[in-house]
C-alpha positions, 0 to 999 in steps of 0.5 A: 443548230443549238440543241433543246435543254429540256431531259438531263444530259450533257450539252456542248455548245460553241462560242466563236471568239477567234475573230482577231482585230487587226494588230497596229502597224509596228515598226522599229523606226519611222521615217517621214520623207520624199520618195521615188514612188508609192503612197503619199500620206499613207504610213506603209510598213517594209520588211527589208530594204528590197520591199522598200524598194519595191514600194517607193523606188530608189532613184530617179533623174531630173535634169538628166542627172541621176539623184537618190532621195536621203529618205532611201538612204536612211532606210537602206542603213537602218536595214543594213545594220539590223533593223527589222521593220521600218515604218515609211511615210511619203511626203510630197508637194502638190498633188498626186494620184494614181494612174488608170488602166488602159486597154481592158475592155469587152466589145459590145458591137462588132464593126462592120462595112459595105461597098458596092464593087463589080461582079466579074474581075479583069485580069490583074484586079486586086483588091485588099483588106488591110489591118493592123499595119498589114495589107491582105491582097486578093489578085484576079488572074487567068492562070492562078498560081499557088497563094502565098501566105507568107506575102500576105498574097491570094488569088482568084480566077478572072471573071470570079464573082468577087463578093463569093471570093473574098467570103472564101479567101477570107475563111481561107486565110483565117484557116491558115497562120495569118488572121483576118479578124472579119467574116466576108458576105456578099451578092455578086454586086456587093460586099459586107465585111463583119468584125470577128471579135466585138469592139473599137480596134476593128473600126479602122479596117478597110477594104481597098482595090486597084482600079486597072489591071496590074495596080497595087490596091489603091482606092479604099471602097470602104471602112469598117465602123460602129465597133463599141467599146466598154470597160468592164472594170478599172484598175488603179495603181496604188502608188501615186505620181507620173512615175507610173504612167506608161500609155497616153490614153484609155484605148492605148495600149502604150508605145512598145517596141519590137520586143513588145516592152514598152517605151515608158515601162520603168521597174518603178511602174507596171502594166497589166494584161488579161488572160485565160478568157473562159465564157464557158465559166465567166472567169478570167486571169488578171497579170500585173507585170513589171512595167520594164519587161517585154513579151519574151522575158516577162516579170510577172508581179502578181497573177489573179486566176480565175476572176469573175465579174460575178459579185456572188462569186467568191472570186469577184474581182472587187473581192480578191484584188481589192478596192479600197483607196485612203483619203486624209481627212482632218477632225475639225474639232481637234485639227488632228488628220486621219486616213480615210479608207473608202471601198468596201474589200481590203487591197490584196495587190500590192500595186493595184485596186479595182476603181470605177463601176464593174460590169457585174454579172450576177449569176453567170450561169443558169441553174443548169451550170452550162447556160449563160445568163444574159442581161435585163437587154437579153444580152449574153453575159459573155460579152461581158467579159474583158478581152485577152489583151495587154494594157497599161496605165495612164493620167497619174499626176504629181511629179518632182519639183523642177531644180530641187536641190539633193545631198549636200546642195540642200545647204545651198537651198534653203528655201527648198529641201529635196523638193519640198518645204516644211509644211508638207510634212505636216499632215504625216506628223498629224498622222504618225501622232495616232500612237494606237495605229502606228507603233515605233521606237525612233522617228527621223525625217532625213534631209529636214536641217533645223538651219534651213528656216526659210523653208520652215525645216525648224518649225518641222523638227519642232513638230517632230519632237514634240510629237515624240514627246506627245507619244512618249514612246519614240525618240527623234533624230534631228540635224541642225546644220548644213555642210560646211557648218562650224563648231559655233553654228552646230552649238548654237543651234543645240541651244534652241532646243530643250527635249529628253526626246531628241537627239543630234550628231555631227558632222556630216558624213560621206556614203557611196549613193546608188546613184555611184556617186560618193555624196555626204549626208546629214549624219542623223540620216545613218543614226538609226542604223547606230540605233538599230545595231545596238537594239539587234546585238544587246538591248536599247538600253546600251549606248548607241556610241562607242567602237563597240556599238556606234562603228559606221560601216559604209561611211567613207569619211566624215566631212570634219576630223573632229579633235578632243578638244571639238568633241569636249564643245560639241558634248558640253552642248548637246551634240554627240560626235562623230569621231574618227580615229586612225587605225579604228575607224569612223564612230559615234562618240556621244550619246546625250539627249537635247536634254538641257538639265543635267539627269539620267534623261539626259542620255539617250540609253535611259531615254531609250529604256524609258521608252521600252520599258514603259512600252511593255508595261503599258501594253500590260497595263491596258489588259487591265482595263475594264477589270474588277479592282481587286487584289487578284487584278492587281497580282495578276498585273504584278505578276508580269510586270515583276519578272520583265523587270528581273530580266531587265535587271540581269540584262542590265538595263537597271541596278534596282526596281520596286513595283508598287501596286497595292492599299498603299496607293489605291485606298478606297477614294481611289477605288471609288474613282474608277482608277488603279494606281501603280508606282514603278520606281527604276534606278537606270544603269550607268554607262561608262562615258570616262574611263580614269586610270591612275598610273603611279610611279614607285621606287625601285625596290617597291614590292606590289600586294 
């Protein structure tokens, strides 16, 4: 309440400025590709190589042969030698989408049946109720023995009405470890059978009974029918594609074994089961399990407790899993694409959302807290609620494309990289082009090869470097050439491509797969991990290359023991190598930029300091928009900009540097523009790329200063 200013005195007041907006999506590298599973078209932040995993899935089979997409080679790397945050963009051909939850429904109408049957029973009559698979037997005799429950067996006494005794024996049975889910009525020339629990599962119970003494049940008298169904909510997974079903329909609960796992579960799907039904309190626990586990030895993801369907309630559903789903959507005026978020509460699974219409039940309990409302049909809210029961997922569309060729086959394929073409990575470089939203300092699309042109891979990496271009805070890793390439095929198509914002290597190299299997890749598939390294032990600024910083642990071999002499013609063209020297090991042995013209750009640790310092200062800079043009603003941005620079001196980064900002370069026509004008000149340290060393014979008797 703000106080009156009306005597002297003191007055405090609050101003709420702790709102913090959503920070972009930063990353150390983006990598753009197919995976096993996930998003497609959504720039997902990993942490580590296992988040990746969970996300978007590591292997897959097709054609009965197990394969590993090179974008979860790419990152693997990249995680394995430093890297700290990875920005991952599934692309796929065709259309994908979710799947749908099976099973979570709340009953509406109890099923029911009625028959007509004779009120005394002859010696040896049996009738049945069978349910579930299991078959419960009433049999009529003269001296009745001891019930057996473990057989599923009761009996009654000949000439017993058997409408009463079935009513009885069913109450009996529910009394003891077996379960009939049925509340028995009757006259003495009927009988009516209700369904305990609302629902469909109950439908398909019947009432059978043997027509001659000593007969097993074999005529069926009656069905139970008109149990209803309705969901009181949907669930849909946030990863799209047919990886993730695991039921063929709504009502199925998916195929399970002995074990209570299902069929189709896989670690690269889920299931879900609802827990904890509280009418009293309207509230609920939802479990989203590993789609692989079983019912002794669950993998429990995530655990919701405590939902409710009530929309005031702080644990609504919608509120606390989340129901927004991202669509990818294109500014006709500029061609550029965006995501779309639609649904109104922010995603808190990270495996599912809540979709469809939700039974709400707005202010499930009365005034009193102890009563249940009911609906404008008098119906109680309770019945609302879902069932306790175990579901799973169905009717995801999208899978990998049939005879697509993976690792060192891609060469063979040109008209299909992995599944795909060029063209399906054109929305995620549209996306990735947003520099606000998603911030990263490297961008690879591993498995596109600038030779495979058929399948417009070329016009792909184009695109990619001009987007780092565009950003002018990445740097792109690209691959030229297929496996079995020579020296002429890599140099030639270096010679096509004229950037300061790319960078190549060759040749291919051997890794060992997840798959088991050892498989060569491109080599611009581990380059980041070089990247990542150098970034981890000293700073972007040092050279990815070297025995120092550009070692490739995990590489086997490369598929070429490249010479001095294959190194000079690879350097002299733009290709950085990849050298192999006994007793050293596998290396990068380059490190030049696709830069034509000769200058420091032409080196990709100047490239890279470029991008980091102009990342730093930039980030400074935007503090001052909107500020008045004055001498204090400027100082203040002098003030930060000077002693980064410093360190970047001391870190050797630069041998020199001089920041100017002041009336020299804003005299009033400037100022009166709007505008704020600095100048930051930089001299880039050199790295040592020849090492010279003069060896020089002198005369015996010669004496050394």
């Amino acid at each position: 309440m703000a106080e009156s200013i009306i005597s002297p005195g003191v007055f405090t007041r609050e101003n709420d400025i702790s709102f913090v907006q959503p920070a972009p999506v930063a990353a150390g590298a983006a990598f753009i590709g197919p995976t096993v599973k996930g998003p497609d078209n959504q720039p997902t932040i990993v942490t580590s190589y296992n988040d990746y995993t969970r996300k978007f899935g590591e292997t897959f089979t097709s054609a009965s042969n197990t394969y590993e997409f090179l974008t979860s080679v790419a990152v693997k790397n990249y995680f394995s030698q430093g890297g700290q945050t990875a920005l991952i963009t599934r692309v796929v051909s065709g259309s994908y989408t979710g799947a749908v939850s099976t099973n979570i429904f709340t009953g509406l109408d109890k099923a029911s049946g009625s028959g007509n049957i004779v009120s005394q029973s002859a010696n040896g009559q049996q009738y049945a109720v069978s349910y579930a698979g299991t078959t419960y037997t009433f049999i009529a005799t003269g001296s009745v023995p001891a019930d057996s429950p473990s057989t599923n067996t009761w009996y009654f006494a000949t000439g017993s009405n058997v409408a009463t005794t079935i009513t009885n024996l069913v109450a009996e049975i529910n009394g003891a470890s077996a379960y009939v889910p049925v509340s028995a009525s009757g006259t003495a020339t009927a009988l009516a059978l209700t369904a305990s629990v609302a629902g469909t599962p109950y439908n398909a119970l019947t009432f059978l009974t043997g027509s001659i003494a000593g007969a097993t049940p074999n005529f069926t008298l009656f069905t139970l029918a008109g149990g209803t169904d309705q969901a009181p909510f949907t669930l849909t997974t946030l990863g799209k594609g047919i990886t993730y079903n695991n039921a063929t329909g709504a009502a199925d609960p998916g195929a399970q074994n002995s074990d209570g796992s299902l069929v189709s579960g896989s670690s690269d799907n889920v299931r879900c089961q609802i827990a904890n039904v509280n009418t009293a309190l309207g509230t609920f626990t939802l479990l989203v399990r590993q789609g692989n586990d079983n019912t002794n030895n669950q993998i429990i993801l995530e655990t919701f407790t405590n939902l409710s369907l009530d929309p005031k309630s702080e644990n609504y559903i919608e509120k606390v899993i989340g129901n927004q789903y991202v669509t990818v959507a294109t500014d006709s005026s500029t061609g550029v694409s965006y995501n779309y978020f639609q649904g109104t509460f922010p995603n808190r699974s990270n495996y599912v959302r809540v979709s469809g219409n939700v039974r709400t039940t707005p202010d499930y309990l009365a005034n009193d807290g102890i009563t249940i409302n009911t609906d404008s049909s008098g119906v109680s809210y309770s019945t609302y609620l879902p069932r306790a029961a175990s579901g799973s997922f169905y009717n995801a569309s999208g899978t990998v494309k049939s005879g697509a060729k993976y690792f060192a086959d891609i060469s063979n394929n040109s008209t299909d990289i992995q599944g795909l073409t060029g063209t399906n990575y054109t929305t995620a470089i549209s996306l990735l082009s947003n520099k606000d939203d998603y911030q990263f300092n490297i961008i690879s699309t591993p498995g596109l090869i600038n030779q495979n042109s058929t399948a417009g891979a070329n016009t792909t990496i184009s695109s990619i470097i001009s987007l780092a271009e565009d950003r002018g805070d990445c740097i792109a890793v690209v691959d030229l050439v297929r496996t079995g390439s020579i020296l002429s095929d890599v140099t030639t198509q270096a010679v096509t491509i004229n950037s300061s914002y790319a960078a190549t290597y060759w040749p291919w190299v051997q890794i060992q797969s997840a798959t088991g299997r050892n498989e060569y890749v491109p080599a611009g598939t581990i380059i980041p991990g070089v990247y990542a390294f150098t970034d981890a032990a000293t700073a972007p600024w040092f050279a990815p290359a070297g025995l120092v910083r550009g070692g490739l642990p995990g590489v086997i071999q490369a598929e070429r023991k490249l010479t001095k002499g294959d190194r000079d013609t690879l350097y002299a063209s733009k290709v950085n190598p990849i050298a192999t020297f006994p007793g050293t090991g596998i290396s990068v042995f380059g490190q030049k930029t696709l830069q034509t013209k000769a200058s420091a750009l032409d080196r990709v640790n100047v490239r890279r300091l470029l991008i980091e310092l102009k990342k730093f200062i930039g980030d400074q800079a935007k503090n001052l928009v909107f500020e008045q043009n004055t001498i204090a603003t400027r100082n203040r941005f002098l003030a930060t900009v000077n002693p980064y620079l410093e360190s970047v001196v001391q870190r050797q980064g630069l041998y020199a540097y001089r920041v100017v900002m002041d009336d020299t370069n804003n005299t009033a026509d400037v100022v009166d523009r709007n505008q704020l004008v600095g100048q930051i000149f930089i001299q880039p340290t050199k790295t040592i790329e020849f090492v010279v060393l003069d060896f020089i014979v002198e005369p015996t008797g010669a004496t050394f200063a």
